[in-house]
N, C-alpha and C positions, 0 to 999 in steps of 0.2 A: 109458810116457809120461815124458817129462823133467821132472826135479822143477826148479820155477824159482823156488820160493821157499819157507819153513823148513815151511809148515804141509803141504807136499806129504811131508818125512821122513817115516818113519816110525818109533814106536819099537823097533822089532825090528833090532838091527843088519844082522844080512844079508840084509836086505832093501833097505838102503840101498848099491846097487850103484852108480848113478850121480847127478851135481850137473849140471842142464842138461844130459844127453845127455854126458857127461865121466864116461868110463868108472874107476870107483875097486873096482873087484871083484876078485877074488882074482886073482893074475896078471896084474893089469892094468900098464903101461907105467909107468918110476916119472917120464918127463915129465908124467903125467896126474894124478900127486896133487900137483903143483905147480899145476897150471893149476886145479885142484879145489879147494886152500885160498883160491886168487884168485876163485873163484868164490863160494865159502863167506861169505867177508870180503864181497863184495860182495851177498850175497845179505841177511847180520844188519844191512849197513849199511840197504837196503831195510826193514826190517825195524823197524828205530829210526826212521827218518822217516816210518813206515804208508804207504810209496809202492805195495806190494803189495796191503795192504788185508788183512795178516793180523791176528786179532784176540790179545789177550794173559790169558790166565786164571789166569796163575798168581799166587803170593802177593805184597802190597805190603807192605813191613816187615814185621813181625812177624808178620802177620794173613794169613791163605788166605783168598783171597775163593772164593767158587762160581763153578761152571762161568758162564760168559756174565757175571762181575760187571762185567767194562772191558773195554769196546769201543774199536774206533778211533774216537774224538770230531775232529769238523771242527769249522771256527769255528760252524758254526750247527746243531750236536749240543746233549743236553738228556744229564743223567743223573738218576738219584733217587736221593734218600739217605733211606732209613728211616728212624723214630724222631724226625722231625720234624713239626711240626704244618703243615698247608697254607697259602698264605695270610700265613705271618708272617713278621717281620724276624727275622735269624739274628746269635749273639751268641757272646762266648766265656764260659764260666761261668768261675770261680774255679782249676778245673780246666784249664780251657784245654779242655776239650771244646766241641763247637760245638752250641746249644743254640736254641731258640725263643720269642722273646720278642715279647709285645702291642705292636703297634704302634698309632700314629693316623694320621689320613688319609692322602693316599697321593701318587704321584710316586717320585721318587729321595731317598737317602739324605742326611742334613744333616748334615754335619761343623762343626767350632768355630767354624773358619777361613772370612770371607767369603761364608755361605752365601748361594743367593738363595732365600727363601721366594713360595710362591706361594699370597696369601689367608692365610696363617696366622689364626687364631685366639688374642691370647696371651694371654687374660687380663688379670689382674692381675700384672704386671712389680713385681720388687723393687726393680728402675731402670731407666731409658731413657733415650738420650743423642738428642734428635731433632737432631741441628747440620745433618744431611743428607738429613735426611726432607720428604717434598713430600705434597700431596694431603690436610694436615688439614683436613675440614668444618669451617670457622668455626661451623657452627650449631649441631653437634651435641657438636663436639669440642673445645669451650672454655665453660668454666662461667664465672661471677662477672662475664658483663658486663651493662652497663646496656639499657634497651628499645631497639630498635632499631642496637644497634653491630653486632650479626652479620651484619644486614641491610646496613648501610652497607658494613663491612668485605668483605661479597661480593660485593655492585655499591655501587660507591662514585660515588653521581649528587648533585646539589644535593640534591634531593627524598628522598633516603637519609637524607642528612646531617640536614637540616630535624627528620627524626622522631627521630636521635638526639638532639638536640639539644634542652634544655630553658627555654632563657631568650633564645631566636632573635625575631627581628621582621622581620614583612616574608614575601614569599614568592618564589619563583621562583627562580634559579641562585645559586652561592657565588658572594661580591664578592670579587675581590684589588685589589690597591692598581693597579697599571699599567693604562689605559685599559680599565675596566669599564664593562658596558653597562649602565646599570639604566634601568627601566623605569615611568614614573612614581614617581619619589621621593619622598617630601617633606623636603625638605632642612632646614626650619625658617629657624633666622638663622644663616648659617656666619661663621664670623670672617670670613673673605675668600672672593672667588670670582672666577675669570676667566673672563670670555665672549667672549676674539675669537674662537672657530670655535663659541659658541651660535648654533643658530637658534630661530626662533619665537614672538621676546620682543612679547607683545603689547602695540601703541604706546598703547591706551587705556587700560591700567590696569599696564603694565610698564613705561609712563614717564614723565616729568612736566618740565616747564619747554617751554622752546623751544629743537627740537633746530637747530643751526648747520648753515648748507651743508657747513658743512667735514665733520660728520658725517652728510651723507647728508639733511640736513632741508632748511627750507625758508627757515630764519631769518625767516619771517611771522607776525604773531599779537602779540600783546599792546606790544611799543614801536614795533614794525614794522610797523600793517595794511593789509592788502589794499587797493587802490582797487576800489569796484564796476566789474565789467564791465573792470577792465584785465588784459590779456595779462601773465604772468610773465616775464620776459626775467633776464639776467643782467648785471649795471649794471658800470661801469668797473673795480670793486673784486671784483669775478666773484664778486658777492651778487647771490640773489636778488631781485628786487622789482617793484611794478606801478608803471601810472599811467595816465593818460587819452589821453597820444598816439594807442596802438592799443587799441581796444576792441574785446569782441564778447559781443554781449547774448544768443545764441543763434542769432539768426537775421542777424546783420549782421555783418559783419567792418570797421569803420571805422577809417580811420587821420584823425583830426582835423588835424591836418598837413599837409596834401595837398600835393603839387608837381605839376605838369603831365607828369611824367618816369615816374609812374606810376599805379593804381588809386585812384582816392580811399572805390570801397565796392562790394562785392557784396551782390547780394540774393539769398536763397534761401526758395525756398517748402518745402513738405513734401516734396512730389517731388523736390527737386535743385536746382542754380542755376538763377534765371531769367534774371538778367541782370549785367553789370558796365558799371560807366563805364569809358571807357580814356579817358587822356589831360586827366583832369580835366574831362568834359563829354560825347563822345560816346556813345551806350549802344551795345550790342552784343548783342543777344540769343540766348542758345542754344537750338535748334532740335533737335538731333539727338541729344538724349538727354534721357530724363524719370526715369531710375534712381537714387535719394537718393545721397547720398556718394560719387559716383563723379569722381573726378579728373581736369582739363582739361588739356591744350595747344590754345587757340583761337585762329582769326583770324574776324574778319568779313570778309562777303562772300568774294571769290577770293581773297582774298592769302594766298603764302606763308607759313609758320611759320617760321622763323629761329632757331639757337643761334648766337650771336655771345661769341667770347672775346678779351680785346685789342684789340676795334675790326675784327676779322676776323669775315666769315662762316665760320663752321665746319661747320656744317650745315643740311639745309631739308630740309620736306616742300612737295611742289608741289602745286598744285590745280589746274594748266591741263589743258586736253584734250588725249590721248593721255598723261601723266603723273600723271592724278590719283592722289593718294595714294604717290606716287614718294616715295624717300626718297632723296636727296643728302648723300654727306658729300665734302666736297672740291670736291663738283660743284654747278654754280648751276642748269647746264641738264636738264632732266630730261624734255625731251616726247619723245625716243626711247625714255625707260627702260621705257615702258609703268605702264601703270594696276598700285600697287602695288608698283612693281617698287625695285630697289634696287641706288646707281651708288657705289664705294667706290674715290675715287683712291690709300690707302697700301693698307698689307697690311692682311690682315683676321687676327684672333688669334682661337680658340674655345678655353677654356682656355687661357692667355696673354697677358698685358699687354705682352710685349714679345714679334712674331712677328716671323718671321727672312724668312717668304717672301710671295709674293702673299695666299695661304691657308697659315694656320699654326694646327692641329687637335692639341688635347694633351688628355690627360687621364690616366688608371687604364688604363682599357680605348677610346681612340679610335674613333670608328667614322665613315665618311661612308656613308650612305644613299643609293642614288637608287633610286623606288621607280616603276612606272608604274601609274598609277594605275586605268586601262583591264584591267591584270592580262595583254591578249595584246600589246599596242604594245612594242615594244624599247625599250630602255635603256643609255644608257652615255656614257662621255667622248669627248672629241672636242681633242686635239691639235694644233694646225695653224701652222705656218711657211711659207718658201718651199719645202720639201721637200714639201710634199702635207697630206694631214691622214691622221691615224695617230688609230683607233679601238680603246677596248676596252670589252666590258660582252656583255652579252645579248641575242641576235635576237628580230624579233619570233614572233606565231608562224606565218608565212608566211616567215619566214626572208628577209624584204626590207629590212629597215630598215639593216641593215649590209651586206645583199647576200648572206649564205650561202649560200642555199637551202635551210637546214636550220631547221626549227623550235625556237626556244627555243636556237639553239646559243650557248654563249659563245665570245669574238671575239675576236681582234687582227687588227685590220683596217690594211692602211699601204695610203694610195693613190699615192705616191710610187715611185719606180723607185730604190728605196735599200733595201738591206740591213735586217735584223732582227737586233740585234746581243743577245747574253745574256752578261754579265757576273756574276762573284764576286768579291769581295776586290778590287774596283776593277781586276780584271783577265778579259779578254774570253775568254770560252769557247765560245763558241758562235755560229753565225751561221747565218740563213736568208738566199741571196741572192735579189735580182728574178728571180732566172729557178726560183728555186725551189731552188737547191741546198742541200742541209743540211749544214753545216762544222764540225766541232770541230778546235779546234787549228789551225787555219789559217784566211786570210781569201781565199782564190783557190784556183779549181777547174783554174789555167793552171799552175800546177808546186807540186806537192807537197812540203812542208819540215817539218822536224821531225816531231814525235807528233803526227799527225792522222786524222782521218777526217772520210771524205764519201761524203754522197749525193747522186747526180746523178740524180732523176728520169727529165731528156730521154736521159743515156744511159744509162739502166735499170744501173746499177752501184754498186758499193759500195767506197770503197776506204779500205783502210788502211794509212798509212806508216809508217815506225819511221823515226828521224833516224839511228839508229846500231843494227848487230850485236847481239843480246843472245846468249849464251850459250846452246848448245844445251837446250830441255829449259824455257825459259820462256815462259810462257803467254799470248798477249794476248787471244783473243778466245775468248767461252766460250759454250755453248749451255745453256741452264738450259728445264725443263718443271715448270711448279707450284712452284717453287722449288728443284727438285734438279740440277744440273749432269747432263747428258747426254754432253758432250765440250765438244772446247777444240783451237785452230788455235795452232801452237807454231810459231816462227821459229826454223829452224836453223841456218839462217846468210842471209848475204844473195842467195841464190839460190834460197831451198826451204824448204819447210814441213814440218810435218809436222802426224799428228791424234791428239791424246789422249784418254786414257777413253773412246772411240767403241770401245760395245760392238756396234754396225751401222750398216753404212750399207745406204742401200733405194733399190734400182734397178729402173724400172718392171716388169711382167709381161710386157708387149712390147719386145725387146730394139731400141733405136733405134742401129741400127751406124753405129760412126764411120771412116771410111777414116783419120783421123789415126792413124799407128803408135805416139801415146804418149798415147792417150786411152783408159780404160778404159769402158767403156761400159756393160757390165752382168756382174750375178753375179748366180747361183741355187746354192743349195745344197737337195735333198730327196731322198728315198727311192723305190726303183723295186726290180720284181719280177722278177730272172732266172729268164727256163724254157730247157729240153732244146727244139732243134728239132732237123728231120731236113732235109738239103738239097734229098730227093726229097720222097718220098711219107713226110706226118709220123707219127708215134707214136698208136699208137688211142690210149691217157690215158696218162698217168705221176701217181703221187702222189706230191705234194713231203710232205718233213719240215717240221712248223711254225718250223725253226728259218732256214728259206731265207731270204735277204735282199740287199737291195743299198741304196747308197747315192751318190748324187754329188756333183760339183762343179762347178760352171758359171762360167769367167773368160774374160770376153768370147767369142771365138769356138775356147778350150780345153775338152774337158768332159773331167774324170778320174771314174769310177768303182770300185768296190771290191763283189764280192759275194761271196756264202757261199748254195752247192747243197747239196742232200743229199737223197734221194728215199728214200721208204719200197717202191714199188711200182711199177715199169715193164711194160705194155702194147705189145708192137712190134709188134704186125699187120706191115704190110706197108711200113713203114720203109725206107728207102731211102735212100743218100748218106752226107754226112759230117754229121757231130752239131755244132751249134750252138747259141749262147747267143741267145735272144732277147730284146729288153726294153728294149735299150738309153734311154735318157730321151730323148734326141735324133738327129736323122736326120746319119747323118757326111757331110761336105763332100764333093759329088761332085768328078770332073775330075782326070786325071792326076796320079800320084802325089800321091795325097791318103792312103794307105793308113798306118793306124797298129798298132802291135804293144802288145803288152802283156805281161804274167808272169802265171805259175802260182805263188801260194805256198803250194800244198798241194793235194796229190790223193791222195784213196786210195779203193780198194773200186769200182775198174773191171774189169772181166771180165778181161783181158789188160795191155793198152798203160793204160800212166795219162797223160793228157796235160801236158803239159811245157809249154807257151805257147800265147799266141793272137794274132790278130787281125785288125783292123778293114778292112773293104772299103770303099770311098767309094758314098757314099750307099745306105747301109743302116743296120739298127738292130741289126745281129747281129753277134756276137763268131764267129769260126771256131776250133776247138779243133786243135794240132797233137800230137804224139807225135814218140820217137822210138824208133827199134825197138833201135837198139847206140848205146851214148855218145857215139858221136862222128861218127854218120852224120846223114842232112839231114835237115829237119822234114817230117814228113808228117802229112795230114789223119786227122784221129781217127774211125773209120768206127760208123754206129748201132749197130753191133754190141757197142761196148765200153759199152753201159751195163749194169747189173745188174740182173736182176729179185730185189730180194731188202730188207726192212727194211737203214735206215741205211746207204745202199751209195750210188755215184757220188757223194760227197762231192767237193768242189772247192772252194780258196779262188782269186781273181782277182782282177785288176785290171788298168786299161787308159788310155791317153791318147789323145783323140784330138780333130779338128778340126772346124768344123760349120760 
């Protein structure tokens, strides 16, 4: 055996014949004790790094250790050293011998320098430097303070403070000087105090004299009083004061003064007014309300109500028939407005003092309402010039009121023989015309310009123009399902298109042929089963290999096919003729020279003759198999004879074009 490493030596010189199979024996070659010290070297070096895995027993300095005392040690090797105590930390004595000494708790070793202690324990210290210590308990960890400061000092609240605190008044939160809240005070007598932003100063006992208009009073009372029963008004000098012109006792409102130009006295009972003079003499009785303190605009008998400003009628409510209750502003006449109703000659503003249009609606959130009240009766606006009248809003639910015939539908309705026009950015994009066409980007369906499209209904089409050329490869019109792009119709140049990301297109089950010679009409692609037939009298069975198969391709009136034979087990009984493929997907195109050919791309494991090509008869479904007997003679028919009876045998790849 080849010594390949030092512990394999032995001590017996001549026993050590060779180093790895490197002959060093008596006699031996003297190239082989060169190649032997190279080996040697290479073997002590192993040897020094334990890459062998030899162990070393012999003495370390001065000392022979025993057999087994140093092993080869890895990083995560253990040794023992005798004469130690278990369990303890290891020290040098005086000697420099390495000794065992008591330790306390436990972890890793602590040197001078930066230790980090974990929980220590230290006693009583002969100094401590804390400049960078954190975590002293206030409560436990500092003596000589007063009641309550430890408490303060570890939540530091009013209510902390309050209990450190020995000669405190008052209770609730600490006051600082800059707007403090305090909460019933009592202030006593302060040197000074300013109350412009006080409130709540009580007038009965928080103030005294007579307070001046100019201060919010009344300037009445002691040099200035009251007249009984006289009204308060504001006199030349914009002071308060009374007197006896207008009176009112409770129940009368008198103006002693009278002119004929207006009211000289109302009377009211407990119920409300009963009556007023108008005019300094007539009475007028009210009739149509008995509610206390409820507020009038009255006329007697029919007449009008009237708001007149400058000597102008500015507004009325009517009382004649077919007007009653009509409100006129602008307008005098009102018996068309209807009962109630309401005739506005400027613009009308709803949030807005100054509106710009007929109707001018502002606010936060605007909204106009029309509501039917009935819940199935339609709803909506109504537009109208000499164009026709143009509706929009809600059918009813018989779908008659705007004319749908759809229930509840919403509307735009134009009765006008005029366009439907859709505008952005004050620029027109869109158009419905009278006959129904739908336009973008143009306004006539009589010549196509620029970037447009249209829908023409009447001539069931859809078109779309491009004004100019784009560059092979961009994209205008795009097919999306659910949100995902399907394809996309690409302009190649100004003649021809083409279709992208179209991973199918689906052409009916029924092929609907087109005589046009540049119309594609339909495509099938799927899978079909070639077998062995016999021209004559067919095959009693044959078993195919699971691995038989075919496959085609259907464009328009081309079908190409591709199959793979291979039979485990043929049956000829009484067989007869030339050996064909049968299966074919489609029946071939009868009528003169209709006949197609096809290739052999592989044949093997036929009796004899391997066949070499095929094909197609017009109007059949069968491939015909040919041969050739010398390389360079004619094709001839491949006779039933040449199949095998035998596993994995008459193997054949094919393929074939042909017409239908």
């Amino acid at each position: 055996m080849p010594r390949t490493k030092i512990s394999e030596f032995s001590s017996t010189p001549a026993n050590n014949t060779d180093i790895d199979s490197i002959n060093i024996a008596e006699g031996c070659a003297p190239s082989g004790i060169n190649d032997a010290i190279r080996e040697l070297m290479a073997q002590l070096k192993d040897f020094q790094t334990g890459a062998v895995g030899d162990s070393f027993n012999g003495p370390v300095g001065a000392t022979t250790a025993g057999t087994g005392a140093f092993t080869t040690l890895s990083a995560s090797s253990t040794t023992t050293l005798s004469g130690l105590t278990a369990s303890t930390a290891l020290a040098l004595d005086a000697s420099k011998n390495v000794v065992s000494v008591t330790n306390t708790g436990t972890g890793s070793n602590v040197l001078a320098t930066s230790p980090t202690l974990v929980t220590p324990i230290l006693g009583t210290p002969t100094s401590a430097t804390l400049t960078n210590a954190t975590g002293l308990p206030i409560a436990t960890g500092v003596s000589g303070l007063g009641t309550g400061v430890a408490t303060f000092l570890a939540t530091p609240s009013s209510a902390n403070l309050r209990s450190a605190l020995t000669d405190e008044t008052g209770t609730g939160s600490a006051v600082f000087a800059t707007s403090p809240t305090l909460v019933t005070p009592i202030l006593g007598t302060p040197t000074s105090a300013t109350l412009t932003n006080a409130t709540g100063l009580p007038l009965t006992t928080g103030v005294t004299g007579t307070l001046p208009t100019a201060n919010g009073g009344t300037n009445l009372g002691g040099a200035t009083p009251f007249t009984s029963g006289g009204v308060v008004y504001a006199s030349s000098t914009s002071a308060l004061a009374t007197g006896s012109a207008l009176t009112f006792n409770g129940s009368t409102l008198a103006i002693t003064a009278a002119t004929t130009a207006v009211a000289a006295s109302f009377t009211r009972t407990s119920t409300g007014i009963s009556s007023y003079i108008l005019n300094g003499g007539a009475t007028a009785n009210f009739t149509s309300d008995t509610s206390a303190n409820n507020a009038f605009v009255l006329t007697p008998s029919s007449n009008v109500a009237s708001i007149v400003t400058n000597g102008i009628e500015r507004m009325r409510i009517a009382s004649a028939t077919g007007g009653v209750g009509a409100v006129g502003i602008g307008y005098t006449s009102l018996t068309s407005v209807g009962d109630n109703g309401l005739a506005v000659l400027g613009n009308v503003g709803i949030g807005t003092s100054s509106p710009s249009a007929t109707l001018d609606v502002r606010g936060t959130s605007p909204e106009i309402k029309l509501v039917a009240t009935t819940g199935t009766n339609g709803v909506g606006y109504t537009v109208n010039n000499t164009g026709g009248n143009f509706y929009f809003g809600r059918d009813s639910n018989s779908g008659g009121y705007f004319g749908s015939g759809s229930a509840y539908s919403a509307v735009l309705w134009s009765t006008g023989a005029y366009p439907m026009v859709f505008a952005t950015n004050n620029t027109e994009r869109a158009r419905i015309t009278s006959a129904g066409d739908f336009l973008v980007g143009t306004t006539s369906t009589s010549v196509y310009t620029g970037n447009s499209l249209a829908y023409e209904p009447s001539g069931s089409y859809l078109v779309q123009n491009h004004a100019t050329a784009k560059a092979s490869g961009a994209a205008y019109t795009y097919f999306q399902h659910n949100g995902s792009e399907i394809g996309s119709v690409t302009q190649v140049d100004t003649t021809s298109i083409a279709l992208n990301n179209v991973s199918r297109i689906k052409f009916p089950a029924t092929q609907s042929a087109s005589s046009d010679a540049n119309t594609l009409d339909d495509y099938e692609e799927g899978t079909w089963t070639p077998t062995f037939v016999a021209s004559g009298t067919n095959f009693t069975s044959i078993t195919y290999d699971a691995s038989t198969n075919g496959n085609y391709i259907k464009i328009g009136s081309l079908v190409y096919v591709t199959g793979w034979l291979m039979t485990d087990a043929v049956t000829a009984g009484s067989a007869s003729g030339s050996l064909l493929i049968d299966g074919l997907p489609f029946t071939s195109a009868s009528g003169s020279y209709k006949e197609s050919s096809g290739s052999i791309g592989f044949s093997s494991a036929f009796t004899t003759n391997q066949p070499s090509s095929n094909f197609v008869s017009p109007n059949t479904t069968r491939l015909a198999l040919y041969y050739r007997s010398t390389s360079n003679g004619s094709s001839t028919v491949l006779p039933v004879a040449a199949l095998t009876n035998s596993a994995d045998s008459n193997q054949i790849w094919f393929s074939a074009s042909y017409r239908v």
